[in-house]
C-alpha positions as a LaTeX table, in Angstrom:
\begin{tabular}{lrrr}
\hline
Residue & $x$ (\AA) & $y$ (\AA) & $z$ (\AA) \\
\hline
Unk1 & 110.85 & $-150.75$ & $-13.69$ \\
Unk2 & 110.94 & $-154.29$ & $-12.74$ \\
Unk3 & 107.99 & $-154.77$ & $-12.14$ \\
Unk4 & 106.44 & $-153.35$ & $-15.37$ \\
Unk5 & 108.99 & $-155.70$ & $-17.12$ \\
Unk6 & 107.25 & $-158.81$ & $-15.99$ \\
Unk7 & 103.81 & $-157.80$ & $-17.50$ \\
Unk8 & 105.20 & $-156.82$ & $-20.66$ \\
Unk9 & 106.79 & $-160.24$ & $-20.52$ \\
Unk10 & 103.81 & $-162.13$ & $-20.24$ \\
Unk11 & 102.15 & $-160.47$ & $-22.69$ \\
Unk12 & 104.61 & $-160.96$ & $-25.33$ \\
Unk13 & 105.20 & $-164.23$ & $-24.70$ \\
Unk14 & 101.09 & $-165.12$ & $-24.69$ \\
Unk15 & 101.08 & $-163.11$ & $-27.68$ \\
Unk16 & 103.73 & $-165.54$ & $-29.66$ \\
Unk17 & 101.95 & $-168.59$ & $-27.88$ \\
Unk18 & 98.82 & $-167.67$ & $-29.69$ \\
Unk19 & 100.55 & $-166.51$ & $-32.65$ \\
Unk20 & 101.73 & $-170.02$ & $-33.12$ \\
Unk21 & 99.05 & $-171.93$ & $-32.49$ \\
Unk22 & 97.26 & $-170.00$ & $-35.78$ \\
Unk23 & 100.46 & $-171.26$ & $-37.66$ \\
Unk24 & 100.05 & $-174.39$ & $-36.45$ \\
Unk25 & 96.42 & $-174.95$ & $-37.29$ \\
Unk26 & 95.80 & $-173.13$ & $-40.26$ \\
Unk27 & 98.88 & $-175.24$ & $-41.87$ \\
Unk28 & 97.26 & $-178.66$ & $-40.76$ \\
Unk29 & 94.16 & $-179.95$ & $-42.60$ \\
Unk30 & 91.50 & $-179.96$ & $-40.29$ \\
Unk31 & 89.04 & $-183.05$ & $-40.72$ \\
Unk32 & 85.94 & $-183.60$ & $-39.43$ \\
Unk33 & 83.82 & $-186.95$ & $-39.82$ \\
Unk34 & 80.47 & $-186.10$ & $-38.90$ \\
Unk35 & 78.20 & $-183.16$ & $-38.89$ \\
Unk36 & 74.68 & $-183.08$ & $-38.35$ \\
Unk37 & 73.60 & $-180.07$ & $-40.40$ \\
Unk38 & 72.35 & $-181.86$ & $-43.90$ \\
Unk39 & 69.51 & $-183.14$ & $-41.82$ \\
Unk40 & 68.76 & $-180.38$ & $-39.88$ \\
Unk41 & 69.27 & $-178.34$ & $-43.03$ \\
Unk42 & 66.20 & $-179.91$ & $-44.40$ \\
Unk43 & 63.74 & $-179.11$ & $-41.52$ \\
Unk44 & 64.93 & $-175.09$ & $-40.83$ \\
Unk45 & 65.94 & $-174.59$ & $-44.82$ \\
Unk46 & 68.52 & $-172.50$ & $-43.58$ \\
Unk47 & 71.35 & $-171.61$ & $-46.27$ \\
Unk48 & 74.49 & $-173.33$ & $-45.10$ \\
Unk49 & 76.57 & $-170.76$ & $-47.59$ \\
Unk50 & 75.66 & $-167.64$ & $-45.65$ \\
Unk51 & 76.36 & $-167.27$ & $-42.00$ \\
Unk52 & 73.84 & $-168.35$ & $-39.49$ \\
Unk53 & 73.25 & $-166.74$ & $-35.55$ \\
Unk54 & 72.29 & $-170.38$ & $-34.63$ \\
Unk55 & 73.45 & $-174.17$ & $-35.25$ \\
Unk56 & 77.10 & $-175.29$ & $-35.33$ \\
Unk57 & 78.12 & $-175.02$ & $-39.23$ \\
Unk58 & 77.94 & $-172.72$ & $-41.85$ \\
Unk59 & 80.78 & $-172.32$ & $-44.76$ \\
Unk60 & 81.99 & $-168.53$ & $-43.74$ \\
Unk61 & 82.40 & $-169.90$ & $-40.21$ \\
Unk62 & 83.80 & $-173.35$ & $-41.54$ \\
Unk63 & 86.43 & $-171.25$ & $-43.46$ \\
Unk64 & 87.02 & $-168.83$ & $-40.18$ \\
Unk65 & 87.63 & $-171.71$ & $-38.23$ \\
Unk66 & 90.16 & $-173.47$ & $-40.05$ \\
Unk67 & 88.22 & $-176.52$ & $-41.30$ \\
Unk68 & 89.42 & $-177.65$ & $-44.71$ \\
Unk69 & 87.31 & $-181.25$ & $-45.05$ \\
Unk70 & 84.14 & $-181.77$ & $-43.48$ \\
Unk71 & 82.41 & $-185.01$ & $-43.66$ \\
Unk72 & 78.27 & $-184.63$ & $-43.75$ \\
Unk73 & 76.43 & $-186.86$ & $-42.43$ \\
Unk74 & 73.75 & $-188.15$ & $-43.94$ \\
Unk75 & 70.61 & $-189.14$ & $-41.41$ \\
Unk76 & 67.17 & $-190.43$ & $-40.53$ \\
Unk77 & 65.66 & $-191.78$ & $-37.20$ \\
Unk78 & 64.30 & $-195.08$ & $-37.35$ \\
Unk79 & 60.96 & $-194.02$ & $-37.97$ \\
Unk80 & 62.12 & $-194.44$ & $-41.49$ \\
Unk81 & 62.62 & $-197.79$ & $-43.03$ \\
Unk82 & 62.29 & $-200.27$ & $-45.78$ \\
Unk83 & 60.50 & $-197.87$ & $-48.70$ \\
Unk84 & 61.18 & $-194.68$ & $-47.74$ \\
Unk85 & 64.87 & $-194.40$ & $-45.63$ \\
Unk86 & 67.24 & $-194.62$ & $-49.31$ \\
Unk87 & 64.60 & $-192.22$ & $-50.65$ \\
Unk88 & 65.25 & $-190.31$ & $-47.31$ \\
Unk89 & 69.02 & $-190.28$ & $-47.52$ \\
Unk90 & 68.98 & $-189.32$ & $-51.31$ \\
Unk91 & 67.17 & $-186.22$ & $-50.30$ \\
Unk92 & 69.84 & $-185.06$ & $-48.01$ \\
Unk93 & 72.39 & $-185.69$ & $-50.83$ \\
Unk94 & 70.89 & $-183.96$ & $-53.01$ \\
Unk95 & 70.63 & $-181.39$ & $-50.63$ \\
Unk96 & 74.45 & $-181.39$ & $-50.50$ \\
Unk97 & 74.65 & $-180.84$ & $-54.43$ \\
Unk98 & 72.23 & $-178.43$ & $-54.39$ \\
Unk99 & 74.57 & $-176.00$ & $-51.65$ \\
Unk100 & 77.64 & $-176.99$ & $-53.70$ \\
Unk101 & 76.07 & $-175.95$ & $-56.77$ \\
Unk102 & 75.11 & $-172.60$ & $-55.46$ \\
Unk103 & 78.85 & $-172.26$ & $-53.94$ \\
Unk104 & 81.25 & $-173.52$ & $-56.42$ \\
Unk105 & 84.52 & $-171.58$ & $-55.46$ \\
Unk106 & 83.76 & $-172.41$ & $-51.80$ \\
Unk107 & 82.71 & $-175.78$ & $-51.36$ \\
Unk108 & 83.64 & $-179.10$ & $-53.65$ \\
Unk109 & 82.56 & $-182.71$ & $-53.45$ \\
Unk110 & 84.96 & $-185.25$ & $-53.01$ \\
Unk111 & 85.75 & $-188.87$ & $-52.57$ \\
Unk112 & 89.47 & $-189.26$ & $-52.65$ \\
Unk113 & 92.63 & $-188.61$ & $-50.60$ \\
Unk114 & 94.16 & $-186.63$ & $-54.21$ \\
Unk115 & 90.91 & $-184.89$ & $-54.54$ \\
Unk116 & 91.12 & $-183.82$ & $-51.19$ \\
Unk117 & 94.52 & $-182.35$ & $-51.99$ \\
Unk118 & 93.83 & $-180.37$ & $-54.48$ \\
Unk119 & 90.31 & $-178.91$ & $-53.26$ \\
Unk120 & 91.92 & $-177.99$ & $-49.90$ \\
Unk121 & 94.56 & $-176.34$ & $-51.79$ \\
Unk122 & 91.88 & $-174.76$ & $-53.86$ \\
Unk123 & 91.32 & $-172.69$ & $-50.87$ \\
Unk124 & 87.52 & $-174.35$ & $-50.90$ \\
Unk125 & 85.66 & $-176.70$ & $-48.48$ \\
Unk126 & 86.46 & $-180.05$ & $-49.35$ \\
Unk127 & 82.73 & $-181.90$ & $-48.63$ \\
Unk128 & 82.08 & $-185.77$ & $-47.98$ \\
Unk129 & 79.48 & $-188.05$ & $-47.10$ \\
Unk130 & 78.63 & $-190.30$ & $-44.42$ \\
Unk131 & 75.80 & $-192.42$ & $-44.43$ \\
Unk132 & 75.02 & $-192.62$ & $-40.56$ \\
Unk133 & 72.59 & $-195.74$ & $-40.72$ \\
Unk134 & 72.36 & $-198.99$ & $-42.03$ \\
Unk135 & 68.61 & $-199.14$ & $-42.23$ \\
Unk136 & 69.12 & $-196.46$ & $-45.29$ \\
Unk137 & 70.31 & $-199.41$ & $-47.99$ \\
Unk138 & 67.35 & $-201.23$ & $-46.84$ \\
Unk139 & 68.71 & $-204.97$ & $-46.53$ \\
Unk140 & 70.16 & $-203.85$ & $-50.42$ \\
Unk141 & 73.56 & $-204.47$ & $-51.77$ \\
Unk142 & 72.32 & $-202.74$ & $-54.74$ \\
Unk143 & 71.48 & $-199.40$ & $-52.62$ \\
Unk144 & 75.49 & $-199.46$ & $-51.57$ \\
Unk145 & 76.25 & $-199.46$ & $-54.67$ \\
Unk146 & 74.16 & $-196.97$ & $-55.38$ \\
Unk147 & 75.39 & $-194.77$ & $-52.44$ \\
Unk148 & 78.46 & $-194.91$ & $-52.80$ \\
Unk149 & 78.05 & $-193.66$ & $-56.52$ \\
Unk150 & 76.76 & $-190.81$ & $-55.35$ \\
Unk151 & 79.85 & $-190.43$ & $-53.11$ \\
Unk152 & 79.29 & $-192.27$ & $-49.98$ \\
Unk153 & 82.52 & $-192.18$ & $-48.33$ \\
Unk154 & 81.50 & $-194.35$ & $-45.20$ \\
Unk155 & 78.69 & $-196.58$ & $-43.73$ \\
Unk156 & 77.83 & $-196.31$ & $-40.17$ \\
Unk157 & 76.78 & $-199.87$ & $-40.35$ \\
Unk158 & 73.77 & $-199.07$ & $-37.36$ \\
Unk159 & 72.48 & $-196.42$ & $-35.87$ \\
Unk160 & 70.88 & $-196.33$ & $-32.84$ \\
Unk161 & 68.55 & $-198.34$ & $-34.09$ \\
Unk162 & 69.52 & $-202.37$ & $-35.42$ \\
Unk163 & 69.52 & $-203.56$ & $-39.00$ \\
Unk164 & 68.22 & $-207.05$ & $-39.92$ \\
Unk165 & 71.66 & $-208.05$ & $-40.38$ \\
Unk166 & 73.59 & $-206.14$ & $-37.43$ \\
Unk167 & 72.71 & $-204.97$ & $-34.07$ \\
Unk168 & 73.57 & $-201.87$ & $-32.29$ \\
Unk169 & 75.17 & $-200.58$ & $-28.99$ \\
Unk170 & 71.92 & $-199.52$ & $-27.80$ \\
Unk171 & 69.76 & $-202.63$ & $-28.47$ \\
Unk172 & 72.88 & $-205.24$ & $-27.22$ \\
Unk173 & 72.68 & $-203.21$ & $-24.44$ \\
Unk174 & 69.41 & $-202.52$ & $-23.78$ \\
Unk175 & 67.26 & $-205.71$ & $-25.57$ \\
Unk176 & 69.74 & $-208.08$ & $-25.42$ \\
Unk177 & 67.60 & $-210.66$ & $-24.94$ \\
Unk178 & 64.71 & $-210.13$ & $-27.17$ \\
Unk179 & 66.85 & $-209.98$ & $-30.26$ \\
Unk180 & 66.91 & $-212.39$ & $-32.84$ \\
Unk181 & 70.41 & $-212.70$ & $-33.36$ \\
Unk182 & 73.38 & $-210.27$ & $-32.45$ \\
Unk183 & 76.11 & $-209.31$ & $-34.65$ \\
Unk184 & 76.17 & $-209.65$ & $-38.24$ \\
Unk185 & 74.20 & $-212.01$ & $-40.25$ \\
Unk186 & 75.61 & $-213.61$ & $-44.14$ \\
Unk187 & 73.60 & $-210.65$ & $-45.51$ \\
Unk188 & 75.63 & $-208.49$ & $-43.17$ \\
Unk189 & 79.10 & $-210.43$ & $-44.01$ \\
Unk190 & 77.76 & $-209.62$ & $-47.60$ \\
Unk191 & 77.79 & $-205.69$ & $-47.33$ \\
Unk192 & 80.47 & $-205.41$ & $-45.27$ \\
Unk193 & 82.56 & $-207.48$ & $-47.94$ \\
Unk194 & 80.63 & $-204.97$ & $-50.77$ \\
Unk195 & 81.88 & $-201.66$ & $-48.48$ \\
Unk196 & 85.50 & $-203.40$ & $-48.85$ \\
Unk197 & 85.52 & $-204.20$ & $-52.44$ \\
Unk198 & 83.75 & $-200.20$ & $-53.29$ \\
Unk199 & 86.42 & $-198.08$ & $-50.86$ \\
Unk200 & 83.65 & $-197.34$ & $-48.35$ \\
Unk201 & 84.80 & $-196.95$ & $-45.21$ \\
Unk202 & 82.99 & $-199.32$ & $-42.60$ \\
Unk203 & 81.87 & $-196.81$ & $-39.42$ \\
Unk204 & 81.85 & $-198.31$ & $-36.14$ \\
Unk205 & 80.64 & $-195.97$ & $-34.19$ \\
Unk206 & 77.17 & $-197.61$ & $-33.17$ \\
Unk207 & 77.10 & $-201.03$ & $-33.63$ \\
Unk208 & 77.28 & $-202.88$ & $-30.72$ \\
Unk209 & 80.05 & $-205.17$ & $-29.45$ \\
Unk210 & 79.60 & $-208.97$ & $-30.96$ \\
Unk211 & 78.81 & $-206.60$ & $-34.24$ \\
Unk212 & 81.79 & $-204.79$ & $-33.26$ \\
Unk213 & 84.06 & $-208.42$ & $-33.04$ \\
Unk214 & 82.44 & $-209.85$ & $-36.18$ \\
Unk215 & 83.55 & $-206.89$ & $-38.60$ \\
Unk216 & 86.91 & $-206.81$ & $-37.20$ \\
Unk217 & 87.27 & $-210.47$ & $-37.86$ \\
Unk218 & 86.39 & $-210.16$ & $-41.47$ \\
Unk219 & 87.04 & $-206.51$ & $-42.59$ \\
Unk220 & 89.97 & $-206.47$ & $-45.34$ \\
Unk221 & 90.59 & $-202.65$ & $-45.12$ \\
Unk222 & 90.90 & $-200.17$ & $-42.23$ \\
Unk223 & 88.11 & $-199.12$ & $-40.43$ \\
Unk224 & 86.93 & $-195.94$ & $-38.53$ \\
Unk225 & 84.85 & $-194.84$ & $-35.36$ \\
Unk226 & 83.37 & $-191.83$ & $-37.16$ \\
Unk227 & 82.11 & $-189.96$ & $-33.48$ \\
Unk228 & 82.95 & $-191.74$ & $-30.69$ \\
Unk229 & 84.46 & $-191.32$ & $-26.96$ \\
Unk230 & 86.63 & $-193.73$ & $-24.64$ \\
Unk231 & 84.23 & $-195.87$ & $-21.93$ \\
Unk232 & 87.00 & $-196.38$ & $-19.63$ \\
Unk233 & 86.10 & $-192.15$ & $-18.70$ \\
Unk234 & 82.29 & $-192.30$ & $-19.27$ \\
Unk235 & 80.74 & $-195.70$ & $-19.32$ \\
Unk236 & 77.92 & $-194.98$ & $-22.02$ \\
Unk237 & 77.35 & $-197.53$ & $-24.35$ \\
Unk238 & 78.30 & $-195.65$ & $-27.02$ \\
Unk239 & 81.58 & $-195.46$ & $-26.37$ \\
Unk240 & 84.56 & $-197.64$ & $-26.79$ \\
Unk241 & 86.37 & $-199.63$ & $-24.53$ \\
Unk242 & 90.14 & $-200.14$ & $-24.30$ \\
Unk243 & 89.59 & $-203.37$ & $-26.18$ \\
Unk244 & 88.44 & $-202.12$ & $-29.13$ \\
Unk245 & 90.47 & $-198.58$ & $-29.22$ \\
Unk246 & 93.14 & $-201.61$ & $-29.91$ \\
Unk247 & 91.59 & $-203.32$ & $-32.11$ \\
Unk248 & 91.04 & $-200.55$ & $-34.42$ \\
Unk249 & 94.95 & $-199.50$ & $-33.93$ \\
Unk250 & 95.71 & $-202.71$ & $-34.67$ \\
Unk251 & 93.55 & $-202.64$ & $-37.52$ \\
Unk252 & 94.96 & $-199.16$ & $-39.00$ \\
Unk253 & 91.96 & $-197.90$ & $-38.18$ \\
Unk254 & 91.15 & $-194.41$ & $-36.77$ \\
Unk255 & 88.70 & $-193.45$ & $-33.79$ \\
Unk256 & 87.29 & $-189.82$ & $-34.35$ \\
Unk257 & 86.64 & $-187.90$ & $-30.89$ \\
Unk258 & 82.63 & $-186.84$ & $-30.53$ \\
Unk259 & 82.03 & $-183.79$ & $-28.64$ \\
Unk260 & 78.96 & $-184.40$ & $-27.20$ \\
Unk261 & 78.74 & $-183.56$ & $-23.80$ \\
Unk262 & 76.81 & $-186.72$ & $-22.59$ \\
Unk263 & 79.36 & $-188.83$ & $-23.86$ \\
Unk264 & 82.56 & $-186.95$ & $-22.55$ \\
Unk265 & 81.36 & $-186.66$ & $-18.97$ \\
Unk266 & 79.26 & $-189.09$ & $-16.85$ \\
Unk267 & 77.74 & $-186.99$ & $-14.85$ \\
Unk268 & 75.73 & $-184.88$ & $-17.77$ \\
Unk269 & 72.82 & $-187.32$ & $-18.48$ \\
Unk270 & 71.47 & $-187.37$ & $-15.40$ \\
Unk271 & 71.55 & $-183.46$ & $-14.89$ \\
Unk272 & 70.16 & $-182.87$ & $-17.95$ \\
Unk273 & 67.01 & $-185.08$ & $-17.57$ \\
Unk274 & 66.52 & $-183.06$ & $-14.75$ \\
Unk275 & 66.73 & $-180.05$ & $-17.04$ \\
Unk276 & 64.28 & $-181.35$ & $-19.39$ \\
Unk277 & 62.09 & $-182.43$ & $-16.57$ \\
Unk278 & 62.19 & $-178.54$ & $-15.47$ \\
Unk279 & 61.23 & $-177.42$ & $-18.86$ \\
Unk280 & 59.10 & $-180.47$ & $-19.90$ \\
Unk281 & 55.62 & $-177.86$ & $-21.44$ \\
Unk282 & 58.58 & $-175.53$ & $-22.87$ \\
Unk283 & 60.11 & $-179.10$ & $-24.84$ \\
Unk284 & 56.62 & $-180.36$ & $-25.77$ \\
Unk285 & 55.94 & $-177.22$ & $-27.55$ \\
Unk286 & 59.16 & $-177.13$ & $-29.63$ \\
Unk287 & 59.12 & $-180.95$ & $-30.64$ \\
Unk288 & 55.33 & $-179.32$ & $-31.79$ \\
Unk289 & 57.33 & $-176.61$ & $-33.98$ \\
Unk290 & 60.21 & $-178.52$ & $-35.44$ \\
Unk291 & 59.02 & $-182.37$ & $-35.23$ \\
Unk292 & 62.78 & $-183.41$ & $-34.91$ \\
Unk293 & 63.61 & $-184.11$ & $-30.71$ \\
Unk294 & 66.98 & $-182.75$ & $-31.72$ \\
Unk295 & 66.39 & $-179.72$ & $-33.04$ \\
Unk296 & 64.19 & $-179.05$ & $-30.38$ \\
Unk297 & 66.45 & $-180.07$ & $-27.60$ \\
Unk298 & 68.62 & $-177.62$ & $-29.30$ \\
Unk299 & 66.11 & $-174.36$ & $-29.36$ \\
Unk300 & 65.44 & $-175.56$ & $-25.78$ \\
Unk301 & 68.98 & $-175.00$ & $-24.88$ \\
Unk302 & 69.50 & $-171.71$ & $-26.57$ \\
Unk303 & 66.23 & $-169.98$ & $-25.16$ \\
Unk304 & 67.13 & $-170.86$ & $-21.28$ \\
Unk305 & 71.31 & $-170.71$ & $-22.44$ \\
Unk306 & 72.78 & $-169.57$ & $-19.11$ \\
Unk307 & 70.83 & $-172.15$ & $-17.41$ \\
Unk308 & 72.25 & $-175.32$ & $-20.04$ \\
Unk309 & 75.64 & $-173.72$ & $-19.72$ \\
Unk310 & 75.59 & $-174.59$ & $-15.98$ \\
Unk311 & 76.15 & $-178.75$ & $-16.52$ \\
Unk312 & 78.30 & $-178.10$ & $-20.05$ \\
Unk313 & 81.64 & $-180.04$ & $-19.40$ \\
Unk314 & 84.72 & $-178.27$ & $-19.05$ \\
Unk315 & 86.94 & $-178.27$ & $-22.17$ \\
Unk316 & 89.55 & $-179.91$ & $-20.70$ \\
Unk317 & 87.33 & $-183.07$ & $-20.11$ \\
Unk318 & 87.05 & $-183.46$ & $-23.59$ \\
Unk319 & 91.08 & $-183.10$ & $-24.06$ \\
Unk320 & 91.40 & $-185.93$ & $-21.69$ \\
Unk321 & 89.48 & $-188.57$ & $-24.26$ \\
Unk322 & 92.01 & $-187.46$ & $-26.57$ \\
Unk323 & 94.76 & $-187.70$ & $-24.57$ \\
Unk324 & 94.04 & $-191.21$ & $-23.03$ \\
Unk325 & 93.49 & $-192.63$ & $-26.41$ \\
Unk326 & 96.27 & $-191.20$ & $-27.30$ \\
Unk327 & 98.50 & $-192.44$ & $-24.41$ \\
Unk328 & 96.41 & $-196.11$ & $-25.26$ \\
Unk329 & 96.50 & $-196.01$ & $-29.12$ \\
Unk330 & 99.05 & $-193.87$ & $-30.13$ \\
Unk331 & 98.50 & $-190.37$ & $-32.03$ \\
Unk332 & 98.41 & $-191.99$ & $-35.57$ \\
Unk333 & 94.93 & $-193.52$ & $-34.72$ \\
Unk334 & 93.23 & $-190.70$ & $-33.36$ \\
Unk335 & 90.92 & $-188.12$ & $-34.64$ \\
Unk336 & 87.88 & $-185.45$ & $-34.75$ \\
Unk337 & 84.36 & $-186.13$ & $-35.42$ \\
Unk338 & 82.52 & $-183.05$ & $-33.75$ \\
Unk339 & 79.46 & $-184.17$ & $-34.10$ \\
Unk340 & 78.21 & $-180.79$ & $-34.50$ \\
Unk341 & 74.37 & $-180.33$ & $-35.48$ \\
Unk342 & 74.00 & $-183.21$ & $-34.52$ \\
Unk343 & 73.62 & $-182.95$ & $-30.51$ \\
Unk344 & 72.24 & $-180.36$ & $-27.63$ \\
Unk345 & 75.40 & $-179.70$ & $-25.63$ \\
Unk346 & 78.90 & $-179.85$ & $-26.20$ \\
Unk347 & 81.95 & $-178.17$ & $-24.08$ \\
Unk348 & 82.03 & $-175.21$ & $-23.00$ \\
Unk349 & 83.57 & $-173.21$ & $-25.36$ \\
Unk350 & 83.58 & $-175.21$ & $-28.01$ \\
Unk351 & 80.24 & $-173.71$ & $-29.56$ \\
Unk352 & 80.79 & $-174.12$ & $-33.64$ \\
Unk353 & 83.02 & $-174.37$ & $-35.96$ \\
Unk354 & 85.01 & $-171.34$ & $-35.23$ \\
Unk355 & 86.18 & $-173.02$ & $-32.03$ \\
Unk356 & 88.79 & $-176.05$ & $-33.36$ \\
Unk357 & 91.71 & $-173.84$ & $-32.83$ \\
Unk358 & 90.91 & $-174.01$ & $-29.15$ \\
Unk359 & 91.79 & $-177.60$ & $-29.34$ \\
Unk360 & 94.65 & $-177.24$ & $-31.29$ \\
Unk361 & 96.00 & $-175.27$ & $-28.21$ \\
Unk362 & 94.78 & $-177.59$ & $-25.48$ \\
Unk363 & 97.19 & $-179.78$ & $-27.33$ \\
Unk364 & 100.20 & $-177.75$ & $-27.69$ \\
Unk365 & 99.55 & $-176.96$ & $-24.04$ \\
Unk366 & 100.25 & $-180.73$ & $-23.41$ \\
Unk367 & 103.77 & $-180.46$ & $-25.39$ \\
Unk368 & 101.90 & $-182.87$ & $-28.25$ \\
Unk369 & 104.69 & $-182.21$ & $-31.57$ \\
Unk370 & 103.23 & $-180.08$ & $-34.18$ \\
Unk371 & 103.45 & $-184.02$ & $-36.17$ \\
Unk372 & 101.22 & $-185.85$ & $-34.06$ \\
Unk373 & 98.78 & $-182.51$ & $-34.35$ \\
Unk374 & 98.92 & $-183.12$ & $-37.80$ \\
Unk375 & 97.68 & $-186.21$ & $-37.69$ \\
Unk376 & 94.87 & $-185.84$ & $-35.47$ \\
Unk377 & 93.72 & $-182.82$ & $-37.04$ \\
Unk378 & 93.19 & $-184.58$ & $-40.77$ \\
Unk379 & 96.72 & $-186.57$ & $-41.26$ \\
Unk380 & 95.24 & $-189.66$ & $-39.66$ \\
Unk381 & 91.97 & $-189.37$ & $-41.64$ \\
Unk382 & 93.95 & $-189.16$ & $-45.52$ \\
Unk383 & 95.48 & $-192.32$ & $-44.48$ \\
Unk384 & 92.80 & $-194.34$ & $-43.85$ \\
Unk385 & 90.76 & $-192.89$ & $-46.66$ \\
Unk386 & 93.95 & $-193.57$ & $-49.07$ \\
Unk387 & 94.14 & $-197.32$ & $-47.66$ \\
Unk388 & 90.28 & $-197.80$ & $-48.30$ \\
Unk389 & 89.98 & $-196.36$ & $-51.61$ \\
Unk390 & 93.62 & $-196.49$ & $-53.02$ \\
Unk391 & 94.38 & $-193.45$ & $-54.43$ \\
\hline
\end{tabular}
C-alpha cells in the first residue's frame, strides 16, 4: 500500500504545482516588447489572425499562450535608407491596421498604460509599436513626430546598422575606428529630447556604449532595453554589461530578456556557422526564395529541425539571464522581449508563443513571489510606459 501511496502523492502534488502556475500566469499581464512578425508578415503574407504551422506568433496562439500586450516591431535592414526606410516602416504599420481591422474583438491598438487596461480586460490583444531603427526617421524630427502619431510607442535609436547621429553596438565594436564620430551628435541630442517631450520610449537595445552613456546623461524619462541579454554570461556585443543593467535601474528603466539563442549562450555562434557551412547550397537557395537572410535561416532550421535542435540552449540558460539581472537589478527592472520572428533559434522548448507559461514556472521553481512575477511578466513594462507617457 505504501508504496502506491507515494506515486499517487507525486502526482497530486505535480498536478496542483501546474495547476498554479496557470493561475499564476493567466492572472498576470504578459508583455512582450518585440516581435518580428510585421516584417516577416509582409514577405510570406501569411494571416496573423488565423493559426499558422510555422513562425512564432499568431493571435489564436497569442491568446492560448497567455499573452495580453504584444509590442510589434516595426523593421528594415539597412539596405533601406534616406527615401525609402519611413516609407518602409509605414508599410508595416499599415500592415498592423490592416490585421486589426480584420480582427476587431481580438486585437486593439494602443498607446497608453489605461488603454492597455481596458483592452486587456476586453479579453483582446492589446497591440503596440516599436520602431526597431533609427535610420527609419531619416535624420527627421518631423518623421518622429509623424511616427509616433501613428502610435510609435518606442525608438530603437540604431539598429545594427549606425545613424548619422548615433552609432551602434556592432559598428563601435567592429569599425571603431573608421567612424566619424561615436555616440550621439546635436541632431541626435535633438530626437532624443523630441522622444522625451512625445512619450516615446527611447530603446537601447543596439546602440553602442558611448551612445549608450550619452542618452543616459541627457534622457529626462525612463528608458528601456527592448531585447536584450546580460554580457557578463555571453560576451556578445549586443548585450549589456553590469554597468549599464545599473544604469538603467537607476534610471527606472526596464531591460527586456531576448530569447535568442546566440545571445543567451556563448557557445551557439560558433556551432551554428558550422551548421550553415554544412548546409551552405541548401541556404543559398532559400535566401533565392524569400530574399530576407532571416526568414531563410529560419526555413533552413525547420527543414533539417532535429539537426538545429542539437546546439539549441537549454531553457534553463535562458532563466539564468533573468535571474542574474535579477539578483544585479532587482525584479522591478526586469522584463520579456522574445524576440520571436525575429531570429533562427531560441531555447529549447520555448518554440512560440504558446510556450511563456514555461517560464512562468522556471520562476516559481526558483521560489520568485507571485509579485515580482508580476512585474516581470508586464508589471514592470506599465510602469515605465505610464512614466513616459503620463497616463
Amino acid at each position: 500500500m505504501k508504496k502506491l501511496l507515494l506515486p499517487l502523492f507525486l502526482f497530486s502534488t505535480l498536478a496542483a504545482s501546474a495547476q498554479n502556475v496557470k493561475q499564476i500566469h493567466q492572472r498576470a499581464i504578459l508583455i512582450d516588447t518585440h516581435n518580428d512578425a510585421l516584417s516577416n508578415q509582409l514577405i510570406t503574407k501569411v494571416d496573423l489572425g488565423k493559426r499558422q504551422t510555422e513562425g512564432n506568433f499568431d493571435l489564436p496562439r497569442a491568446r492560448q499562450g497567455g499573452l495580453d500586450v504584444q509590442v510589434f516591431s516595426v523593421w528594415c535592414g539597412d539596405q533601406y535608407g534616406n527615401g525609402n526606410a519611413y516609407a518602409y516602416a509605414n508599410r508595416e504599420i499599415d500592415s498592423l491596421y490592416a490585421l486589426i481591422k480584420r480582427y476587431p474583438a481580438k486585437i486593439q491598438l494602443v498607446r497608453t498604460a489605461a488603454d492597455l487596461r481596458k483592452t486587456v480586460t476586453q479579453k483582446k490583444l492589446a497591440a503596440m509599436i516599436g520602431v526597431e531603427g533609427g535610420h527609419m526617421i531619416e535624420d527627421r524630427l518631423d518623421y518622429i513626430d509623424s511616427l509616433a502619431k501613428r502610435g510609435m510607442s518606442y525608438l530603437t535609436l540604431t539598429w545594427n546598422n549606425s545613424t548619422s547621429w548615433a552609432t551602434s553596438a556592432r559598428d563601435e565594436t567592429l569599425h571603431s575606428d573608421s567612424l566619424p564620430h561615436k555616440g550621439l551628435t546635436d541632431l541626435g541630442k535633438q530626437v532624443v529630447q523630441r522622444l522625451n517631450k512625445l512619450g516615446v520610449m527611447i530603446d537601447l537595445s543596439h546602440p553602442g556604449e558611448q551612445t549608450f552613456k550619452d542618452v543616459m546623461a541627457l534622457t529626462t524619462k525612463p528608458v528601456i532595453a527592448s531585447h536584450s541579454c546580460v554580457y557578463a554570461l555571453n560576451p556578445h556585443r549586443r548585450n549589456l554589461k553590469d554597468y549599464q543593467l545599473k544604469a538603467i535601474a537607476k534610471n527606472e528603466g526596464v531591460v527586456f530578456l531576448n530569447f535568442y539563442s546566440g545571445f543567451i549562450d556563448s557557445t551557439y555562434n560558433n556551432r551554428h556557422e558550422a551548421y550553415l557551412a554544412r548546409h551552405k547550397p541548401e541556404m543559398d537557395s532559400l535566401i533565392k526564395v524569400y530574399n530576407d537572410y532571416d526568414l531563410a535561416s529560419i526555413r533552413l532550421n525547420a527543414i533539417n529541425k532535429t539537426e538545429a535542435d542539437q546546439f539549441r540552449p537549454p531553457l534553463s540558460m535562458l532563466i539564468k539571464h533573468i535571474d542574474y539581472m535579477v539578483k544585479m537589478i532587482g525584479a522591478d527592472h526586469v522584463g520579456i522581449g522574445s524576440d520571436f520572428d525575429g531570429a533562427e533559434s531560441y531555447p529549447l522548448g520555448l518554440d512560440s508563443v504558446l510556450d511563456y507559461p514555461k517560464i512562468t514556472a522556471e520562476l516559481l521553481k526558483l521560489n520568485y513571489s507571485e509579485k515580482d512575477i508580476d512585474k516581470i511578466l508586464g508589471g514592470n513594462f506599465i510602469r515605465v510606459l505610464k512614466a513616459n507617457v503620463g497616463k
